[in-house]
N, C-alpha and C positions, 0 to 999 in steps of 0.2 A: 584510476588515473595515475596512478605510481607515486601518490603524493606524500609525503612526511606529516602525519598528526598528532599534535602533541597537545593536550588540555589542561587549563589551571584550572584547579580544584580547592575548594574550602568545605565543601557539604561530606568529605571523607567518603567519596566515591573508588572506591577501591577494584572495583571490577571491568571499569574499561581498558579495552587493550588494545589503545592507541599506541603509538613508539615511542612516547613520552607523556610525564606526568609534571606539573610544577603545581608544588605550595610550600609555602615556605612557612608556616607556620607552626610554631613551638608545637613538638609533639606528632608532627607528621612523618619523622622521620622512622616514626615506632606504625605504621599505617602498613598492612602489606598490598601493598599496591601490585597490579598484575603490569602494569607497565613495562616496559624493557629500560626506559633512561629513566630514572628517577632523579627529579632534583625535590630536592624536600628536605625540610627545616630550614631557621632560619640563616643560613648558609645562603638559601636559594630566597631567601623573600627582595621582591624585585621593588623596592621602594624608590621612592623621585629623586632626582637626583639632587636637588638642594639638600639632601641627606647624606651624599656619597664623602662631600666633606666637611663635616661640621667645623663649627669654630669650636677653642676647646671650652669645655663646660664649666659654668662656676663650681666651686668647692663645693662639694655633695653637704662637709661639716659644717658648710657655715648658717648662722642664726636666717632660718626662714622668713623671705618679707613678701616676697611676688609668689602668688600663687596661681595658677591655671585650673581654669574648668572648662571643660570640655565634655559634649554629651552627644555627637553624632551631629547629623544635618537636621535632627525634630530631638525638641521636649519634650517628648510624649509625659513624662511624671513630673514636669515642673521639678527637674533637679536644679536647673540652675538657681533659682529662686529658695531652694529649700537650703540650696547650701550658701548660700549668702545670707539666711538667717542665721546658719549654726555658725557662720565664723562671726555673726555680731554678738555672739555670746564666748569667742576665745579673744583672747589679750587683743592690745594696740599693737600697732605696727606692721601690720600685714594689707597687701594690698593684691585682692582677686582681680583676676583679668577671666574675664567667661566671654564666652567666643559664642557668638549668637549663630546659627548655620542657617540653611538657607527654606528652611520650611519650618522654622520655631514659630507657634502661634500663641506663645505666651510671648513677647516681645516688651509691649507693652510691661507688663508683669513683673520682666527682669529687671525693664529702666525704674520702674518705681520701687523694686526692691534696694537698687543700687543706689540712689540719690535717698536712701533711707537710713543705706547700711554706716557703720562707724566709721568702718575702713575707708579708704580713697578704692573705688572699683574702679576700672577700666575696662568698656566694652568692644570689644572685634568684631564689628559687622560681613558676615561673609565674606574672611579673608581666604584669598588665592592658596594660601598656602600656610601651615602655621607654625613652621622652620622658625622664622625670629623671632615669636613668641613665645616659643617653647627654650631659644635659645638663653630670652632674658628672665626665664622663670628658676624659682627652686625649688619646685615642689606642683605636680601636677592632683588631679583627679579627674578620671577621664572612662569616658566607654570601653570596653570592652573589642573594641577593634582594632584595626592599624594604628589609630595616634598610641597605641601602646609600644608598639616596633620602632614608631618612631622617637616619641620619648627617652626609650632606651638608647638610640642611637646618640641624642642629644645629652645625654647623661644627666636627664632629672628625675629624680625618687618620685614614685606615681604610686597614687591608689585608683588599682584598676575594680571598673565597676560591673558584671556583664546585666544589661538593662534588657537582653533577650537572649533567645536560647541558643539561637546561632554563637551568641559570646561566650555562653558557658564553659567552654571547655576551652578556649583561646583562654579566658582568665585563671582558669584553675590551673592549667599548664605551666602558665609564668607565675603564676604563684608557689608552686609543687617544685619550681626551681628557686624560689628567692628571688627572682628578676620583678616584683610588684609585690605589693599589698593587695591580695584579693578578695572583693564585698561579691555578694553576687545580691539582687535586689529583691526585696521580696515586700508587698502591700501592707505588710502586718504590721502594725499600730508602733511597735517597738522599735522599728527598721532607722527611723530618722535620730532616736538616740546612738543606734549600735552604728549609724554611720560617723556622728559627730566623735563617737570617741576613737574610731579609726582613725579621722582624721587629725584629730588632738594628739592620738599617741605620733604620728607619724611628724608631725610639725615639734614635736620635743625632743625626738630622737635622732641627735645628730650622728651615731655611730648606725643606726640601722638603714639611714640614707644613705650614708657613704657604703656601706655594703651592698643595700639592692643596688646603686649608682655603678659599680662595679660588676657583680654579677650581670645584671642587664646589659652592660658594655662588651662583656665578654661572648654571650649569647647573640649580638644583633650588631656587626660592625657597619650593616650598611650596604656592604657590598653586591650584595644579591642580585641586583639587575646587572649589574658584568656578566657574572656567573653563568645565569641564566642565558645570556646576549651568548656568551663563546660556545657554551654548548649547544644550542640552539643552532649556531653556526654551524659548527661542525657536523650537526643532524643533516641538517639541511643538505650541505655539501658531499654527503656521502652517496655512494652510486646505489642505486636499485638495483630490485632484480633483474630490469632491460638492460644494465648499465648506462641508462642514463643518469648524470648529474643534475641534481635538484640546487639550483641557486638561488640563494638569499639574501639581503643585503641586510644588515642589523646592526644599528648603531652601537657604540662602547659605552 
Protein backbone atom coordinates (compact mmCIF):
# COMPACT_ATOMS: atom_id res chain seq x y z
CA UNK A 1 0.00 0.00 0.00
CA UNK A 2 3.07 2.40 0.08
CA UNK A 3 2.58 3.05 3.65
CA UNK A 4 5.16 4.38 6.36
CA UNK A 5 5.65 1.62 9.45
CA UNK A 6 7.17 2.59 12.11
CA UNK A 7 6.85 0.36 15.73
CA UNK A 8 7.35 1.07 19.39
CA UNK A 9 9.23 -1.42 21.11
CA UNK A 10 10.18 -2.30 24.89
CA UNK A 11 10.57 -6.35 24.50
CA UNK A 12 14.16 -5.25 22.45
CA UNK A 13 12.83 -6.63 19.13
CA UNK A 14 15.66 -5.77 17.15
CA UNK A 15 14.91 -7.54 13.90
CA UNK A 16 12.01 -5.90 12.33
CA UNK A 17 12.56 -3.86 9.34
CA UNK A 18 9.79 -1.56 9.43
CA UNK A 19 11.10 2.35 8.54
CA UNK A 20 11.22 3.09 11.89
CA UNK A 21 11.76 2.12 15.33
CA UNK A 22 10.70 4.07 18.87
CA UNK A 23 11.78 3.32 22.37
CA UNK A 24 12.99 5.51 24.35
CA UNK A 25 14.15 3.59 27.11
CA UNK A 26 17.61 3.86 28.92
CA UNK A 27 19.85 1.60 27.12
CA UNK A 28 18.09 1.13 23.74
CA UNK A 29 20.15 3.34 22.23
CA UNK A 30 23.13 0.51 22.51
CA UNK A 31 20.06 -2.08 20.71
CA UNK A 32 21.06 -2.79 17.03
CA UNK A 33 18.11 -2.34 15.64
CA UNK A 34 17.69 -3.22 11.78
CA UNK A 35 15.31 -0.23 11.38
CA UNK A 36 16.39 2.61 9.04
CA UNK A 37 14.93 5.76 11.60
CA UNK A 38 15.90 4.93 14.86
CA UNK A 39 14.64 7.04 17.75
CA UNK A 40 15.83 5.47 20.86
CA UNK A 41 16.87 6.46 24.36
CA UNK A 42 15.51 8.54 26.42
CA UNK A 43 15.98 11.31 23.99
CA UNK A 44 12.86 9.62 22.15
CA UNK A 45 10.79 8.52 25.37
CA UNK A 46 7.30 10.05 24.45
CA UNK A 47 6.04 10.75 27.95
CA UNK A 48 2.42 12.82 28.70
CA UNK A 49 2.63 15.99 28.43
CA UNK A 50 2.01 17.17 32.07
CA UNK A 51 5.56 16.16 32.01
CA UNK A 52 6.84 18.46 29.05
CA UNK A 53 6.81 21.28 31.81
CA UNK A 54 7.35 20.53 35.17
CA UNK A 55 7.21 22.95 37.93
CA UNK A 56 10.70 23.31 39.39
CA UNK A 57 11.49 20.58 41.92
CA UNK A 58 12.12 20.81 45.58
CA UNK A 59 15.80 20.91 46.78
CA UNK A 60 16.91 17.35 46.08
CA UNK A 61 19.30 18.31 49.83
CA UNK A 62 16.58 19.12 51.74
CA UNK A 63 15.47 16.93 55.12
CA UNK A 64 13.09 14.16 53.54
CA UNK A 65 9.13 14.31 54.79
CA UNK A 66 6.80 13.25 51.81
CA UNK A 67 7.46 10.20 50.49
CA UNK A 68 5.84 8.30 47.31
CA UNK A 69 5.03 4.64 46.86
CA UNK A 70 4.19 3.60 43.95
CA UNK A 71 3.75 -0.21 42.62
CA UNK A 72 2.14 -0.29 39.14
CA UNK A 73 -1.79 -0.80 38.53
CA UNK A 74 -1.78 -4.43 41.11
CA UNK A 75 0.11 -5.41 44.37
CA UNK A 76 0.69 -8.46 43.35
CA UNK A 77 3.50 -8.72 46.78
CA UNK A 78 1.70 -6.49 49.00
CA UNK A 79 4.50 -3.83 48.71
CA UNK A 80 2.68 -1.19 49.55
CA UNK A 81 1.68 -2.58 53.02
CA UNK A 82 5.21 -4.09 53.63
CA UNK A 83 6.69 -0.65 53.10
CA UNK A 84 4.55 1.10 55.32
CA UNK A 85 5.53 -1.14 58.04
CA UNK A 86 9.37 -0.65 57.50
CA UNK A 87 8.98 3.28 57.55
CA UNK A 88 6.96 2.56 61.08
CA UNK A 89 10.22 1.51 62.29
CA UNK A 90 12.34 4.73 60.73
CA UNK A 91 12.21 8.17 62.74
CA UNK A 92 9.12 10.77 62.96
CA UNK A 93 8.32 13.09 60.49
CA UNK A 94 7.81 11.51 57.45
CA UNK A 95 4.67 11.17 55.70
CA UNK A 96 3.99 8.24 52.85
CA UNK A 97 1.69 8.93 50.09
CA UNK A 98 1.01 5.23 48.20
CA UNK A 99 -1.06 5.46 45.29
CA UNK A 100 -3.53 2.53 45.18
CA UNK A 101 -3.84 1.63 41.12
CA UNK A 102 -6.70 0.41 39.73
CA UNK A 103 -6.60 -3.51 40.17
CA UNK A 104 -4.91 -3.55 43.88
CA UNK A 105 -6.82 -6.40 45.79
CA UNK A 106 -5.02 -5.82 48.97
CA UNK A 107 -6.89 -2.30 49.44
CA UNK A 108 -8.44 -3.06 52.30
CA UNK A 109 -4.86 -4.14 53.71
CA UNK A 110 -3.32 -0.75 52.76
CA UNK A 111 -6.14 1.26 54.57
CA UNK A 112 -5.55 -0.61 57.85
CA UNK A 113 -1.87 -0.59 57.47
CA UNK A 114 -2.15 3.20 57.24
CA UNK A 115 -4.46 4.23 59.95
CA UNK A 116 -2.00 1.85 61.99
CA UNK A 117 1.12 3.33 60.75
CA UNK A 118 2.98 6.37 62.99
CA UNK A 119 3.44 8.45 60.23
CA UNK A 120 0.45 10.76 58.77
CA UNK A 121 -0.20 8.47 55.31
CA UNK A 122 -1.97 9.75 52.40
CA UNK A 123 -3.74 7.55 50.05
CA UNK A 124 -4.31 8.30 46.06
CA UNK A 125 -7.14 6.26 44.71
CA UNK A 126 -6.71 5.71 41.02
CA UNK A 127 -5.28 9.14 40.21
CA UNK A 128 -5.59 10.42 36.38
CA UNK A 129 -2.32 11.07 36.49
CA UNK A 130 0.61 11.27 39.19
CA UNK A 131 2.45 14.67 38.00
CA UNK A 132 1.29 16.48 41.29
CA UNK A 133 2.15 14.01 43.49
CA UNK A 134 5.19 13.37 42.42
CA UNK A 135 5.69 17.06 42.20
CA UNK A 136 5.02 17.51 46.05
CA UNK A 137 7.23 14.47 46.99
CA UNK A 138 11.00 14.16 48.08
CA UNK A 139 11.68 10.95 47.69
CA UNK A 140 9.83 8.28 45.67
CA UNK A 141 9.92 4.24 45.62
CA UNK A 142 8.45 3.01 42.70
CA UNK A 143 8.25 0.01 40.09
CA UNK A 144 10.27 -0.44 37.76
CA UNK A 145 8.49 1.17 34.91
CA UNK A 146 7.76 4.58 33.32
CA UNK A 147 6.88 6.32 36.91
CA UNK A 148 10.75 5.91 36.83
CA UNK A 149 11.21 8.50 33.50
CA UNK A 150 8.87 10.29 35.08
CA UNK A 151 10.21 10.89 38.38
CA UNK A 152 13.41 11.72 36.86
CA UNK A 153 11.74 14.25 34.87
CA UNK A 154 10.25 15.75 38.15
CA UNK A 155 13.45 15.74 39.95
CA UNK A 156 12.92 13.35 42.89
CA UNK A 157 15.49 10.75 44.14
CA UNK A 158 13.69 7.20 43.68
CA UNK A 159 14.43 3.77 44.64
CA UNK A 160 13.54 1.92 41.76
CA UNK A 161 12.26 -1.61 42.25
CA UNK A 162 11.89 -4.09 39.09
CA UNK A 163 8.94 -6.38 40.62
CA UNK A 164 9.07 -8.41 37.13
CA UNK A 165 11.34 -9.31 34.40
CA UNK A 166 10.14 -7.03 31.74
CA UNK A 167 11.66 -4.39 34.60
CA UNK A 168 14.72 -5.87 34.91
CA UNK A 169 16.89 -4.35 32.74
CA UNK A 170 14.95 -0.78 32.60
CA UNK A 171 16.19 -0.77 36.47
CA UNK A 172 19.49 -1.95 36.12
CA UNK A 173 20.14 0.57 33.31
CA UNK A 174 19.30 3.61 35.42
CA UNK A 175 20.90 2.32 38.07
CA UNK A 176 24.38 1.41 35.79
CA UNK A 177 23.96 5.27 35.19
CA UNK A 178 23.32 6.70 38.65
CA UNK A 179 19.84 8.11 37.61
CA UNK A 180 18.06 5.58 40.75
CA UNK A 181 18.72 3.35 43.47
CA UNK A 182 18.31 -0.03 42.04
CA UNK A 183 16.48 -3.21 44.23
CA UNK A 184 15.33 -5.81 42.01
CA UNK A 185 12.85 -8.04 44.15
CA UNK A 186 13.48 -11.29 45.04
CA UNK A 187 10.95 -13.84 47.60
CA UNK A 188 13.84 -14.71 49.83
CA UNK A 189 13.15 -14.30 53.63
CA UNK A 190 16.02 -11.50 53.72
CA UNK A 191 14.50 -9.28 50.82
CA UNK A 192 12.22 -6.91 53.31
CA UNK A 193 15.36 -6.22 55.54
CA UNK A 194 17.71 -5.49 52.53
CA UNK A 195 14.90 -3.27 51.10
CA UNK A 196 14.39 -1.27 54.52
CA UNK A 197 17.91 -0.41 54.51
CA UNK A 198 17.97 0.92 50.89
CA UNK A 199 15.44 2.85 51.95
CA UNK A 200 16.97 4.28 55.24
CA UNK A 201 20.24 4.87 53.41
CA UNK A 202 18.49 6.87 50.68
CA UNK A 203 16.26 8.97 53.23
CA UNK A 204 19.82 9.99 55.18
CA UNK A 205 21.54 10.82 52.29
CA UNK A 206 21.13 14.34 51.38
CA UNK A 207 24.30 14.63 48.93
CA UNK A 208 23.29 11.20 47.06
CA UNK A 209 19.74 12.62 46.35
CA UNK A 210 21.00 15.68 44.97
CA UNK A 211 23.19 13.73 42.65
CA UNK A 212 20.76 11.03 41.30
CA UNK A 213 18.10 14.27 41.26
CA UNK A 214 20.79 15.58 38.74
CA UNK A 215 21.88 12.88 36.79
CA UNK A 216 18.30 11.66 36.25
CA UNK A 217 17.50 15.36 35.03
CA UNK A 218 20.10 15.13 32.71
CA UNK A 219 19.11 11.66 31.17
CA UNK A 220 15.21 12.35 30.78
CA UNK A 221 14.24 16.08 30.01
CA UNK A 222 10.83 15.12 28.97
CA UNK A 223 11.00 16.00 25.73
CA UNK A 224 10.50 12.90 23.92
CA UNK A 225 7.02 13.08 22.46
CA UNK A 226 8.12 16.38 20.43
CA UNK A 227 10.76 14.37 19.19
CA UNK A 228 9.24 11.59 18.19
CA UNK A 229 5.87 13.85 16.78
CA UNK A 230 8.64 16.03 14.24
CA UNK A 231 10.27 12.95 13.05
CA UNK A 232 7.32 11.04 12.69
CA UNK A 233 6.34 14.01 10.62
CA UNK A 234 8.76 14.15 8.43
CA UNK A 235 8.49 10.16 7.77
CA UNK A 236 5.37 10.41 6.94
CA UNK A 237 5.73 13.34 4.62
CA UNK A 238 8.37 12.03 2.61
CA UNK A 239 7.47 10.60 -1.14
CA UNK A 240 7.60 6.98 -1.87
CA UNK A 241 8.66 5.01 -4.39
CA UNK A 242 5.36 6.04 -6.59
CA UNK A 243 6.12 9.40 -5.51
CA UNK A 244 3.39 9.84 -3.74
CA UNK A 245 3.15 11.77 -0.57
CA UNK A 246 2.17 10.06 2.65
CA UNK A 247 0.21 12.82 5.00
CA UNK A 248 0.08 12.99 8.51
CA UNK A 249 -1.30 15.15 10.95
CA UNK A 250 0.69 14.92 14.57
CA UNK A 251 0.27 16.98 17.20
CA UNK A 252 3.41 19.06 19.03
Amino acid sequence: AGLKTVYCDDFCRTDWRGDGVVNGLVGADDLPYVAALKLVGPRYLPLASEYWSPPPARDPSRPVVDVLITVGGIDHYNLSVRLLRIFDQIGAGLRPHVVIGPYFENTAEIESAASECRHQVILHRRPLTLAPVMANCDMAISAGGFSLYELAVMGVATLGVSLWENQRRNVEELGRRGAIAPLAFSDDADWDTRLHGEVRKLIEDDAERARMVGVAGALVDGQGAKRVARALTALANEKNQSGRTLAAGVGN
